[in-house]
Each structure stands twice: as C-alpha cells, then as structure tokens.
C-alpha positions in Angstrom: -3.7 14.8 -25.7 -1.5 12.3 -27.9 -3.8 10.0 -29.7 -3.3 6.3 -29.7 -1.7 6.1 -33.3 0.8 8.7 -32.1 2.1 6.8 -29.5 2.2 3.6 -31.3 4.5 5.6 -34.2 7.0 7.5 -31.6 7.5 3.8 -30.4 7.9 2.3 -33.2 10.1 4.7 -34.2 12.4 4.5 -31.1 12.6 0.7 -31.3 13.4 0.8 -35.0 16.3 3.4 -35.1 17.4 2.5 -31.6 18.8 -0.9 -32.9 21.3 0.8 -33.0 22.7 -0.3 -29.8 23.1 -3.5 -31.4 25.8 -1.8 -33.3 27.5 -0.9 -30.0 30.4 -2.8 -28.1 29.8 -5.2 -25.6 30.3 -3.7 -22.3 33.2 -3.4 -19.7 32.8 -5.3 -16.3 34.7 -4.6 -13.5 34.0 -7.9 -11.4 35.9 -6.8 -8.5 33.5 -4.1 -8.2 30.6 -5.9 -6.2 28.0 -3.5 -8.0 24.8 -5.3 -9.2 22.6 -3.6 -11.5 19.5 -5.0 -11.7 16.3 -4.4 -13.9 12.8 -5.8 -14.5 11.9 -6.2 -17.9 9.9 -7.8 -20.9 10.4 -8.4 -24.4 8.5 -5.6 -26.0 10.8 -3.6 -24.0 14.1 -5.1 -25.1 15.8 -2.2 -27.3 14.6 -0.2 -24.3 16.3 -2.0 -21.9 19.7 -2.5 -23.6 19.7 1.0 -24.6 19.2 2.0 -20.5 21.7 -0.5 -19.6 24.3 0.5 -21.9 24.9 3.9 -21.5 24.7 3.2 -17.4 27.6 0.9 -17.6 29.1 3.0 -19.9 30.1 5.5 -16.8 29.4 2.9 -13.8 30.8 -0.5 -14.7 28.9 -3.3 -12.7 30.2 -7.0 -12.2 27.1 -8.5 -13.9 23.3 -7.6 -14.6 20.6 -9.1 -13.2 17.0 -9.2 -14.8 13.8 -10.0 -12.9 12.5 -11.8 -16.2 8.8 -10.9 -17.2 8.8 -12.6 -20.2 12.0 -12.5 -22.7 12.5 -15.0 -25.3 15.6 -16.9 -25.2 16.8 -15.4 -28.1 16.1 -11.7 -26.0 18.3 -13.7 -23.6 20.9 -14.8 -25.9 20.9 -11.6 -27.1 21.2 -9.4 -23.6 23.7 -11.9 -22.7 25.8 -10.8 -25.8 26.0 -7.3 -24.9 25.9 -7.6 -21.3 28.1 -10.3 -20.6 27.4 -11.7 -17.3 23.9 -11.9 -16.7 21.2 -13.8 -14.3 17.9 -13.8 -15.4 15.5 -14.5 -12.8 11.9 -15.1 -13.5 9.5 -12.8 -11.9 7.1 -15.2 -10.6 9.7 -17.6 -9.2 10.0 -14.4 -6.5 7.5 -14.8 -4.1 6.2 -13.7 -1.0 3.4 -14.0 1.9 3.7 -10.5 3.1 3.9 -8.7 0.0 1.7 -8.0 -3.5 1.9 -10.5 -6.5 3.3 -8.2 -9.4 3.7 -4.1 -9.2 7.8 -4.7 -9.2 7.1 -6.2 -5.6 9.0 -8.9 -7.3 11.8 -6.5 -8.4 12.0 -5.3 -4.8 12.1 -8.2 -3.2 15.0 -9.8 -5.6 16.8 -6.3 -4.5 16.4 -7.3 -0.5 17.7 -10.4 -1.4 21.2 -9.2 -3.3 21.9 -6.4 -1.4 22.9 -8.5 1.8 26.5 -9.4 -0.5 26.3 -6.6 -3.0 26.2 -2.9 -3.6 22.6 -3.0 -5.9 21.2 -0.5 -8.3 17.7 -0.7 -9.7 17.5 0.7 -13.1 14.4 0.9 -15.4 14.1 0.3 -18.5 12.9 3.4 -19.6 15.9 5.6 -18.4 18.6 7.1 -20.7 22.0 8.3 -19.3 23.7 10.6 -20.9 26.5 12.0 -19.1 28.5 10.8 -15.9 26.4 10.4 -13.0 29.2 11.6 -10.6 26.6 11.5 -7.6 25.8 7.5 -8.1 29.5 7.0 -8.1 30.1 9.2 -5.0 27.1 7.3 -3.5 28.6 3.6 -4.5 31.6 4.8 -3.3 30.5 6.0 -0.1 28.1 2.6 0.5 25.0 5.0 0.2 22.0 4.2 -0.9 20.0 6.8 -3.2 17.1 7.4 -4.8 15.4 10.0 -7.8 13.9 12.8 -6.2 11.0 14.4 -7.6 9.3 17.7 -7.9 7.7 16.9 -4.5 10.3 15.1 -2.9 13.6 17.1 -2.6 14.7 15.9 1.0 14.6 13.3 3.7 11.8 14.1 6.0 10.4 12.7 8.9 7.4 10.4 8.8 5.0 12.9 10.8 5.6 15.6 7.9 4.9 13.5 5.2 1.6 12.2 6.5 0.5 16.0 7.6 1.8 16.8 4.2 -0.9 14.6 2.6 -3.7 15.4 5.3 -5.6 17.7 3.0 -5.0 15.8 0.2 -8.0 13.8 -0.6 -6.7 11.6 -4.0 -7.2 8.2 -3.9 -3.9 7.0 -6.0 -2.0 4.9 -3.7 1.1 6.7 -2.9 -1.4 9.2 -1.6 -3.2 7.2 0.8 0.1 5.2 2.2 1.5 8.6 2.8 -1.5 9.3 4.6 -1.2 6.6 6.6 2.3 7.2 7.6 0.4 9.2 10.4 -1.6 6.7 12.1 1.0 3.5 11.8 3.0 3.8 15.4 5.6 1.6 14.7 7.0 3.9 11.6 6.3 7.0 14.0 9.9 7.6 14.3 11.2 7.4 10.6 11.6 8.9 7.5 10.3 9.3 4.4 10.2 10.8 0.8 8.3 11.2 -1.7 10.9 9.6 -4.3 10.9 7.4 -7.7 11.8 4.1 -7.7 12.8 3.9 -11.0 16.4 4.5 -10.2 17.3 3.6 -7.1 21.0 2.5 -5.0 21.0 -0.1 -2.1 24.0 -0.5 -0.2 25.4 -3.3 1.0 23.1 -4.4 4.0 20.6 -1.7 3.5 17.5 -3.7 3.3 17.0 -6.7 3.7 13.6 -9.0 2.8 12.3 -8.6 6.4 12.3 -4.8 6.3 10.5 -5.4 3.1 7.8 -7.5 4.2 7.3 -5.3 7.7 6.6 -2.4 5.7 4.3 -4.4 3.1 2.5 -6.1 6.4 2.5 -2.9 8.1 0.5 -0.9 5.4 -1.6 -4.0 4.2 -2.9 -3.4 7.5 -3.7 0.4 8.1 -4.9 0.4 4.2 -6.8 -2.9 3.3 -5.1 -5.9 1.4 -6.7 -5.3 -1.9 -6.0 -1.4 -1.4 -2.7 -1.7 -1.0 -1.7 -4.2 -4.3 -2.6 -1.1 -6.1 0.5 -0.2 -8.8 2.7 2.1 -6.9 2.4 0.8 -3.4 6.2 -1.1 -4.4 7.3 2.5 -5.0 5.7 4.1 -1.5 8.1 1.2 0.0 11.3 1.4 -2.0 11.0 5.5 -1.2 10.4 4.5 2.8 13.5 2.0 2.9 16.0 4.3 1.0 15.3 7.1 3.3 15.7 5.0 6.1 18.7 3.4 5.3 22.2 4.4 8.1 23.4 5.9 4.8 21.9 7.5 2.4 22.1 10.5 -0.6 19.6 12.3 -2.9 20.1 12.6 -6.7 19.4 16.5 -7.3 16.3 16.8 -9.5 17.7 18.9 -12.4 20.6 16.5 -13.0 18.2 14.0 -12.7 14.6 14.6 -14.6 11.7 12.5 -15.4 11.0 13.5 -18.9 7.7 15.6 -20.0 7.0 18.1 -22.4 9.2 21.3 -22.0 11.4 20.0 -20.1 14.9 21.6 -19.6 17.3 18.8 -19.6 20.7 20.3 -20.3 21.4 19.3 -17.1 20.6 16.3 -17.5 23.2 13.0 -16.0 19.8 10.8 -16.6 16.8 11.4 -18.0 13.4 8.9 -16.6 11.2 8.6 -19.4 7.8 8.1 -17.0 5.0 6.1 -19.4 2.9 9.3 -19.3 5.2 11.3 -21.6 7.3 8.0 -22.6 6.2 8.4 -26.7 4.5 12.0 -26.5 7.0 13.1 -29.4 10.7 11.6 -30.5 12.4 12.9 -27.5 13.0 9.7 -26.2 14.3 8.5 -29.4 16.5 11.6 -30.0 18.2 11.7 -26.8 18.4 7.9 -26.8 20.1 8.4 -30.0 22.7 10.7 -29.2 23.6 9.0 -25.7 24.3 6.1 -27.9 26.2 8.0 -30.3 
C-alpha cells in the first residue's frame, strides 16, 4: 500500500517536471477535419491535461478542444488556450439534465450527446498519455466508428443477456456491478449490447448518440436500480460502455495497445497508456512515460 505522503510526492513530482509541456509548440489543427476532442477537467489537474492533450493531437489533429470546465482559473484558460488554440470551455454545471445524475462526468456525457449530432467527438481524460500513433482511433475516425478502451474483462461486444448472466453470481455492490446486473431484468434493453469498457477514452461518431439515448438509458436504470443508487460514481461509465456498443458502427481498441496503467505492467505495446487513480502516483511511472512522450 502507498502511503499518503508517497502519493502526494510522485504528484508533485509529475506536475513539476512535466511543465515541460509548456516548453512544447502549440499544436496543429486541421479545422476541416470535423474531430472534437473533448475533456473534463480542473485546475489541479492542468499539467495533466495539457500533457494528455498534446501528445493526442500530436498524431490525431482535431479542429478545436472542448473542456467541460470544473473549475480552471482564467489564467488555466488563457493558458490552455495558448497551446491548444481553439478552445470552448464549457462549465460543467451549466450542463444539466432531468433524467440524468448531477456530477460523475454525467455532465461530460451529456456535452458529448450534444456535439456528436455535427461532429466526429472523442472523449479524452486527463490522466492518459499517448505515446505512439494510435493507428486504430484513426482507422475508427476515418471509418465514422465509434470506439471505446477495452478492459481486462471487456474484450468484445456482447449481447445484453451475457453481460447480465455474466454478473449473476457476482454479488459486489460497486455500481457497474449492479447496472450490469440489471441489464437482465430491463425489457426494453433485452435486445442490445454491451461491454464492460472504460470511458476514459472513448470515440462518437457523427450521429451516434444523441441526448435522448442518454437520458433513456439514465431513466431506464434510475428505475430498475433506485435514484440515489444509481448517481453512484461509475454509473456515467456503465452508460457510455452501453451506447458505444450500441452504436450502427462501432470498433474496439485492443487491450495491450491500449493499457490502464498498474504496477508491472507491460507497456511496450503501448499506443496510450490510462493512468486509472488507483495506480495514478504509485511510483514515477506516470511521470516518466509522460516525460518521454513529450520528449
């Protein structure tokens, strides 16, 4: 177990020495392109984000960033703006609606519904890293597919009625868990798909989702799980994984090229690297590869 102290020097560390993506270029649009890549994000997590946005753009050029705002300063803004470009900030709690959760990205989500209807959109965290060409995104952009991170337990598009029997003998209470659960007993998502996913990094196409789909699936599991159940952190992510999969087209990022970061991990595979809060500042890692993406 890392201590408390540890933590606080690894991130210490990471945003001192990764101010170095101040030193770095602007980046290249390509405003013909369409693409929207859009994050939510806060000050404390400001070299963070330029540092994930930066080396994305640095293989997939978008025609402007948008930020679901959860509290920069405008000099963060100013700042972003500088090495971004074209930005949009949009504060998160000017996103609202009745059928969903306040907070847990449902704002991020939401803001995502909303954009796609024009624009190709890609959801990127804050706490990703990419460090070499992500040739399946482009292929994906290119092919007006949406996509999503796999995970260890989530390496294909199933339907629905495995998921749920999947989780039947599962008796956690975190809320992916029980909404997966509940896949089985909700008729009107009998017919669809599902899986178990990461929204961290995720591709809408154009007209994938839109804020209705959003708000049916939100309503939907509200229902079957309890209102105050299901604004649990990580019920946004059981959605985003259900709309991806059930998007007309749609690809998987292969798990290997693609890793959430933990200890002993084997990322020489790596396109991008997820840096999940559990294992975020465990050790330098983060700072290291950071480092030498930027480099």
């Amino acid at each position: 177990m890392v201590s408390g102290l540890k933590r606080r020097y690894f991130r210490r560390e990471f945003d001192f020495l990764c101010r170095a993506v101040l030193r770095t270029p602007p980046v290249e649009l390509d405003e013909s392109s369409g693409l929207v890549v859009l994050s939510q994000s806060y000050h404390k997590d400001l070299m963070m984000y330029l540092v994930a946005a930066k080396t994305f753009a640095r293989y997939v050029r978008p025609a402007r960033f948008v930020v679901v705002d959860d509290g920069y300063t405008p000099e963060d803004q100013a700042l972003i703006r500088a090495h971004l470009r074209r930005v949009d900030f949009i504060p998160r709690k000017s996103v609202a609606s009745s059928f969903c959760p306040v907070g847990g990205c449902w704002e991020r989500l939401l803001t995502v519904a909303d954009l796609c209807t024009d624009h190709y959109v890609v959801q990127l965290d804050s706490d990703t890293v990419t460090v070499a060409d992500p040739t399946e995104v482009r292929d994906c952009i290119a092919r007006e597919a949406s996509f999503t991170l796999s995970t260890k337990q989530g390496r294909a598009f199933i339907p629905v009625a495995q998921a749920a029997s999947a989780m039947a003998a599962n008796d956690g209470q975190h809320i992916q868990v029980l909404a997966e659960r509940a896949l089985g007993v909700v008729p009107e998502l009998s017919a669809d798909w599902y899986i178990r996913g990461c929204a961290g990094f995720a591709g809408f196409a154009r007209g994938a989702i839109t804020r209705a789909s959003v708000e049916r699936i939100s309503a939907l599991m509200s229902a079957a799980l309890g209102a105050d159940t299901w604004k649990r952190w990580g019920s946004e992510q059981f959605a985003s994984n259900y709309l991806v999969a059930n998007t007309p087209r749609k690809g998987l990022l292969p798990f290997e090229a693609y890793p959430y970061w933990e200890p002993g991990a084997d990322v020489r595979s790596a396109r991008l690297i997820h840096f999940i809060g559990d294992h975020r500042f465990t050790s330098s890692a983060y700072r290291r590869l950071a480092m030498s993406a930027l480099e």
